[in-house]
N, C-alpha and C positions, 0 to 999 in steps of 0.2 A: 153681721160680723164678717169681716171680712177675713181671709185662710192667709196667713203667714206663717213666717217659720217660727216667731216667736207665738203666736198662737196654737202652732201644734207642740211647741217645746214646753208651755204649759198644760194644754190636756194632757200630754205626755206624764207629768212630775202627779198630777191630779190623780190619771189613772193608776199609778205607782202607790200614790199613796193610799190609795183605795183598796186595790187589789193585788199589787206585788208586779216585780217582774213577770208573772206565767200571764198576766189580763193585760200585758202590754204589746198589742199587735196593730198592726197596721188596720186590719178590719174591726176592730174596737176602739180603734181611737178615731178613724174615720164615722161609725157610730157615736161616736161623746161628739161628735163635729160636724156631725148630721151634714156629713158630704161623703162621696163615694171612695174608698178606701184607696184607689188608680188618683184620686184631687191630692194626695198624701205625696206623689211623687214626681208631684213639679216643685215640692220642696226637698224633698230626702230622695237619693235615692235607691236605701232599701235601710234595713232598721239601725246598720251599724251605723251609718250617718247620721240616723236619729239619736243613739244614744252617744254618738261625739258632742252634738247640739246639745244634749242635756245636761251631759259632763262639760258643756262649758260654761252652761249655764249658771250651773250648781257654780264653776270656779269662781264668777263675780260675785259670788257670795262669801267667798274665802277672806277671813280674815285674816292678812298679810302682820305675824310679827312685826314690830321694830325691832330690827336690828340692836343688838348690843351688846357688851362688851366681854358678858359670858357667854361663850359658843353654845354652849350644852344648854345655859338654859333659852337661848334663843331655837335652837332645833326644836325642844322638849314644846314649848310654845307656838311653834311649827305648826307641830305633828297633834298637839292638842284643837287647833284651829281645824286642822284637815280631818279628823276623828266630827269636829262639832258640824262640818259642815255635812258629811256625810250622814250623819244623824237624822239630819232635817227632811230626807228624801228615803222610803222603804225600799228597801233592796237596789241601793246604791252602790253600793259595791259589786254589785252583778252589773250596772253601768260602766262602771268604769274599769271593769275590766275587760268587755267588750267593745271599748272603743280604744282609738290609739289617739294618743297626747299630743297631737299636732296643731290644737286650736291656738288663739295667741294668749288669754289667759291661765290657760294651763302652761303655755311656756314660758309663760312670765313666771307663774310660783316654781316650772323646774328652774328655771335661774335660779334664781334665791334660794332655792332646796340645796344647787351646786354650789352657792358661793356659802353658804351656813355650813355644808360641809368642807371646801377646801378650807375654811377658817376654824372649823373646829381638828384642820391635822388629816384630813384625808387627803391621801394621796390622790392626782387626775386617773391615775388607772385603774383605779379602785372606788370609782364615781358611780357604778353602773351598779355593782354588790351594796355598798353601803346601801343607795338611795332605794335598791329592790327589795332590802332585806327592812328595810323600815317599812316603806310603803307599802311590801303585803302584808307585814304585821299589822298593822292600821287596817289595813283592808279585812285582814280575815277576824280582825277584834271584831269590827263594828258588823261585820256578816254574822257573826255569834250572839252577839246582842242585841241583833235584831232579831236572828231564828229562835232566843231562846224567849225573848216578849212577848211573841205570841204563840208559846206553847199552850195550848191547853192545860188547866188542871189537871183532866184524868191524863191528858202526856204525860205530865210531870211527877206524878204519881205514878203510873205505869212505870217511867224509867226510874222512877228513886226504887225500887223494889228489885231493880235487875243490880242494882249500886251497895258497895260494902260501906262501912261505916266513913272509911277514908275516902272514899269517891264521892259519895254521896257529898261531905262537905267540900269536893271542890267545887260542884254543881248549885248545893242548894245551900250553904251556908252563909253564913250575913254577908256577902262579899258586897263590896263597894264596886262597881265599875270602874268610877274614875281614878279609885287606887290600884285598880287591876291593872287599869292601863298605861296608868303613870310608871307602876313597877318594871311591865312589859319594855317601856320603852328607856328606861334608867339600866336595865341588864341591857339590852342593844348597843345604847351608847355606851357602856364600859366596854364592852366586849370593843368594840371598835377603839376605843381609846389607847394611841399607840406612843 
């Protein structure tokens, strides 16, 4: 097998889903690729470049709404696409916010992120908050729903017992995820709605 970059951007996504961000290092992924950890960086060179590569990777996986003729629910659609893509890689959201959005299909989806908002009535100066204030929502959603799938039982128990009656059912009550998030980002865009 030969060392590319698309080859390390898979062990990469491999080791992630294995073991998290903390098992994703240069000298372990150099192990999964049984080459010397120093062969890693005549492709990358040092880990943020690597998780730009993986955050763009992840992006051609992004499914691109169709545009149409309801703003909101093309955003809402958006933002459900970006939620599913992140999904699909364990502690992805610690990727992508240690890399910066300079690749070409991550600036192909901010396009479209910017024209779905100036079409839903955002103003151009107010491109930078709208699009932040979504995208860490989405980010810190799907970071919580990762942390919280692999709590342990006795975690989960441990913290239901530090939790009142009303806590406790924000935590452990039948919540839906997908309506959680849907809510999440339905309050957003009203709030923006000018």
């Amino acid at each position: 097998m030969s060392l590319t970059k698309q080859t390390v951007v898979n062990a990469s996504i491999g080791i992630l889903n294995r073991d998290g961000i903390d098992g994703l290092s240069m000298r372990n992924l150099g192990k999964e690729l049984n080459v010397k950890a120093s062969a890693l960086y005549n492709h990358f060179v040092d880990k943020a470049e690597l998780c730009s590569a993986i955050a763009e990777d992840m992006c051609k996986r992004y499914e691109m709404a169709e545009p149409n003729t309801d703003k909101k629910a093309y955003l809402l659609e958006m933002n459900r696409s970006y939620r599913k893509m992140l999904l699909a890689v364990r502690d992805s959201p610690a990727i992508f916010e240690e890399s910066v959005p300079n690749t070409p299909q991550r600036v192909e989806i901010i396009r479209a992120i910017c024209d779905a908002w100036l079409a839903f009535g955002i103003k151009p100066k107010n491109l930078m908050t709208a699009s932040n204030m979504v995208n860490n929502y989405v980010l810190s959603f799907v970071a919580d729903e990762m942390r919280f799938s692999r709590q342990s039982p006795e975690d989960v128990d441990e913290f239901a017992k530090m939790l009142g009656p009303v806590e406790e059912m924000m935590f452990f009550g039948e919540l839906d995820m997908d309506e959680q998030f849907e809510y999440g980002l339905r309050v957003l865009l009203k709030g923006m709605e000018e």
